[in-house]
N, C-alpha and C positions, 0 to 999 in steps of 0.2 A: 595668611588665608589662601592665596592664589598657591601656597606650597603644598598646602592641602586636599584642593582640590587637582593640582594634578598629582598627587600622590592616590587620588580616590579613584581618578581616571587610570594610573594606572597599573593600578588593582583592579582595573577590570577590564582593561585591554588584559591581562595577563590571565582573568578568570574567561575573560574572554577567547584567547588561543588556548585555555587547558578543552573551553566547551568545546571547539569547532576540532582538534585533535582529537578527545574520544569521539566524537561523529563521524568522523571519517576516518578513525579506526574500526569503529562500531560497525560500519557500514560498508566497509571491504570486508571483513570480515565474515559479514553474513549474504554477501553477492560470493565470499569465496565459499562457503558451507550450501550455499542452491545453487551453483554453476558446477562444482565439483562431484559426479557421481560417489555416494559411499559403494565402499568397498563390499563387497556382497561376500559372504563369508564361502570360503570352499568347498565347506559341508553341503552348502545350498547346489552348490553348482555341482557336488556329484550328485547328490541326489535328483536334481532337477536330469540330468545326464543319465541317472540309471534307470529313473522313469522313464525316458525316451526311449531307452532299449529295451528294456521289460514291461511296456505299455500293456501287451498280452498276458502275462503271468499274472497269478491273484496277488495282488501289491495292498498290503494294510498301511496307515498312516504306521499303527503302534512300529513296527515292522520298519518302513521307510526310516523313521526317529531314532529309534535303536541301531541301524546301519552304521547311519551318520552321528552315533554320538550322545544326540539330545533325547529332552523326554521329549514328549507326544507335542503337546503344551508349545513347548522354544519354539519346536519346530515346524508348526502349523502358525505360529505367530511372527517366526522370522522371515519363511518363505513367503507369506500374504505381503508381508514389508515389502521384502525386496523384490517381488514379480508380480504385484496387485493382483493376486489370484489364489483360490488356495491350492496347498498338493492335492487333494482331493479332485478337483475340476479340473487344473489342468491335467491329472491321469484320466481323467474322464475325455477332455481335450483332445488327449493323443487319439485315446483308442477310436475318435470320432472321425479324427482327422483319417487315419487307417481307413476305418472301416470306409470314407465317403471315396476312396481311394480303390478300393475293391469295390465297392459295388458300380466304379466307371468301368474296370477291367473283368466283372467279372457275372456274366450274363447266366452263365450256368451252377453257378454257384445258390446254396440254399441261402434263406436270410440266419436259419441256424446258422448255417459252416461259416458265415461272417461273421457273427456275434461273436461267436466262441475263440473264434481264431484272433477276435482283435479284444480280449477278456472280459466278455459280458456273459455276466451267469449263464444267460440264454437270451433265446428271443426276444421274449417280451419283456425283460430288464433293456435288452438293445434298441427293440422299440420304442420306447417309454424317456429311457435318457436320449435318443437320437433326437426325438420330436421336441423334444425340454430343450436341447441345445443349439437345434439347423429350424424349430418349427413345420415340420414336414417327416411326416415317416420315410423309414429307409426304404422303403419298395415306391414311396411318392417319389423322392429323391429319383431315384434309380428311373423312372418311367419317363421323370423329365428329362434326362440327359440322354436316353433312347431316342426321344421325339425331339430332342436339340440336333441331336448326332444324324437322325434321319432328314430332318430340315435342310442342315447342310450339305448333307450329303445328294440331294436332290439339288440344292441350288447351285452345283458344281456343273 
């Protein structure tokens, strides 16, 4: 009887070290799968790269996809993956980031000659996305950083 029951005991000390090894196989394993960035595919990274450089040019998804390879589809859904954003916005992104960049540098410039030069249809497309993405029109923008710039300039 007493053979028995350490035969039972250790049957389960032994189911016992199989449990606590898959746990802490289990469990390195998925602290290495969320500590470890995935690999971000190279298609993404040129394209996210040609965006940068042709933020100006008219840039279509269907267009951006076909570049790099994929359909429409892959690659509106791999990009959002891997850079929580879609292509879509962050080309919108860029041309914002541009344009809030010329209108510090550039006083004499139209809100047209901005628009167009950082690829928004026109004006009132630049207008319209500018206030959707900063909350403040490109000419509000612009008159705050006149009256920041003159602030300072005074308090020197």
């Amino acid at each position: 009887m007493h053979r028995l029951a350490s035969g039972s005991q250790a049957t389960q000390h032994a189911e016992l070290n199989q449990l606590t090894t898959f746990l802490q196989h289990h469990t390195l394993n998925n602290v290495v799968d969320h500590t470890i960035p995935h690999q971000v595919d190279p298609r993404l990274t040129e394209a996210k790269s040609y965006i940068k450089t042709n933020y100006a040019s008219p840039l279509s998804m269907p267009y951006l996809a076909h570049t790099v390879g994929m359909t429409q589809f892959h690659f509106t859904r791999l990009f959002k993956k891997y850079y929580h954003i879609s292509p879509n916005k962050y080309l919108v992104n860029c041309r914002i980031n541009h344009a809030q960049k010329q209108l510090l540098n550039a006083n004499s410039q139209s809100m047209a000659a901005i628009a167009t030069q950082n690829g928004f249809y026109d004006e009132s497309h630049f207008n319209k996305l500018f206030k959707q993405y900063t909350g403040i029109t490109p000419k509000h923008y612009q008159t705050q950083l006149n009256v920041k710039v003159v602030n300072h300039q005074q308090n020197d």
